[in-house]
C-alpha positions in Angstrom: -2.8 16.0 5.1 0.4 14.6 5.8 3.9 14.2 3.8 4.2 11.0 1.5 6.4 8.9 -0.1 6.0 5.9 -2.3 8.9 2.9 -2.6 9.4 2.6 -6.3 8.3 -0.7 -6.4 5.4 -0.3 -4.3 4.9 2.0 -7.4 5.0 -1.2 -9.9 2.8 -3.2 -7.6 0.2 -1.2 -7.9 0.5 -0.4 -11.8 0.6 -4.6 -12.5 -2.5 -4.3 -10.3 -4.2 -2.4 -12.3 -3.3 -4.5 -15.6 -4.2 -7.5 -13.6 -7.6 -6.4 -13.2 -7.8 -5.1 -16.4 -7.1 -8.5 -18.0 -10.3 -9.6 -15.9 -12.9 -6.7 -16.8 -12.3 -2.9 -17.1 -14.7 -2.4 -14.2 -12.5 -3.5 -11.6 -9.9 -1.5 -12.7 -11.8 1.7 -11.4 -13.5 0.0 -8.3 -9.8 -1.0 -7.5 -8.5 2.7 -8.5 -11.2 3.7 -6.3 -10.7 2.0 -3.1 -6.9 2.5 -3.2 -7.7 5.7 -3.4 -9.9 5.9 -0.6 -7.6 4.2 1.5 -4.5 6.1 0.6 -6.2 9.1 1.4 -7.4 7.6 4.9 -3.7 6.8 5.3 -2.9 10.2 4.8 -5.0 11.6 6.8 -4.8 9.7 10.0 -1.7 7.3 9.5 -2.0 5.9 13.2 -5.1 4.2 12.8 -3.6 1.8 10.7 -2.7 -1.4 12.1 0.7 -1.5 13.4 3.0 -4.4 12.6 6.6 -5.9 13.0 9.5 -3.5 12.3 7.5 -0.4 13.0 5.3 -1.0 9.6 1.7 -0.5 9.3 -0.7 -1.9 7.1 -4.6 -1.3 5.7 -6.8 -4.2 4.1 -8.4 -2.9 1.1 -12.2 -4.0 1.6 -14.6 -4.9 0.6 -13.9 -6.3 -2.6 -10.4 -6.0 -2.5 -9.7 -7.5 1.0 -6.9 -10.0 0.3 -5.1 -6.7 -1.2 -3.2 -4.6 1.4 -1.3 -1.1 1.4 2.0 -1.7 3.8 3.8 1.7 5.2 5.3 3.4 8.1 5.7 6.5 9.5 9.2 7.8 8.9 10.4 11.4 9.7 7.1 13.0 9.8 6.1 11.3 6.4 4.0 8.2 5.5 6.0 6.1 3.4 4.1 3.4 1.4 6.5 0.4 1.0 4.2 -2.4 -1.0 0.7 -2.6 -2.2 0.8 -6.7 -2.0 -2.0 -9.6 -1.9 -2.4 -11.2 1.2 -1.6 -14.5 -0.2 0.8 -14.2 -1.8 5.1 -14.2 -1.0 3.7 -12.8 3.1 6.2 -9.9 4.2 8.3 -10.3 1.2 8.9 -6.3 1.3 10.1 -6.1 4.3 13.8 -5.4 3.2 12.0 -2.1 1.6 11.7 -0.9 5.3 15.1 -0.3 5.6 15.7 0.7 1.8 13.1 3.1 2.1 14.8 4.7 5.5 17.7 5.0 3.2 15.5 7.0 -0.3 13.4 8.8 2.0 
């Protein structure tokens, strides 16, 4: 398994999303917990089979029940760097300024 990094606020993005779905029913929270983890993992494990993007960034859908929900990264210095966990609909490519800041932490 690879090297990995997580932006700090890719950090909060996924914590509200796991109080978001807990507003709704505690059951999502672990099918969500579950598929990110599944995916993160995936990520980790073979990083270049994600999609690849603009600006060098790659990104998963979280499916099936999550597929509006995304995980964006990129590959930087031998590490995966996980920049946003966002919702497809919602503010599209608003992280992109963490590309760079994340060159910068990581």
């Amino acid at each position: 398994m690879i090297d990995w990094n997580i932006h700090p606020s890719a950090q909060q993005e996924y914590e509200e999303a796991l109080l978001h779905f807990r507003a709704i029913d505690e059951r999502l929270v672990i099918v969500f917990e579950t598929c990110y983890r599944e995916y993160f993992h995936s990520i980790l494990s073979n990083p270049h089979l994600c999609n690849l993007r603009q600006h060098s960034s790659r990104r998963v859908n979280l499916q099936p029940r999550f597929g509006e929900s995304y995980i964006a990264c990129m590959i930087w210095e031998e590490k995966v760097v996980i920049f946003a966990v966002a919702h497809a609909k919602r503010r599209p490519c608003y992280w992109r300024d963490r590309i760079s800041e994340a060159k910068e932490i990581f």
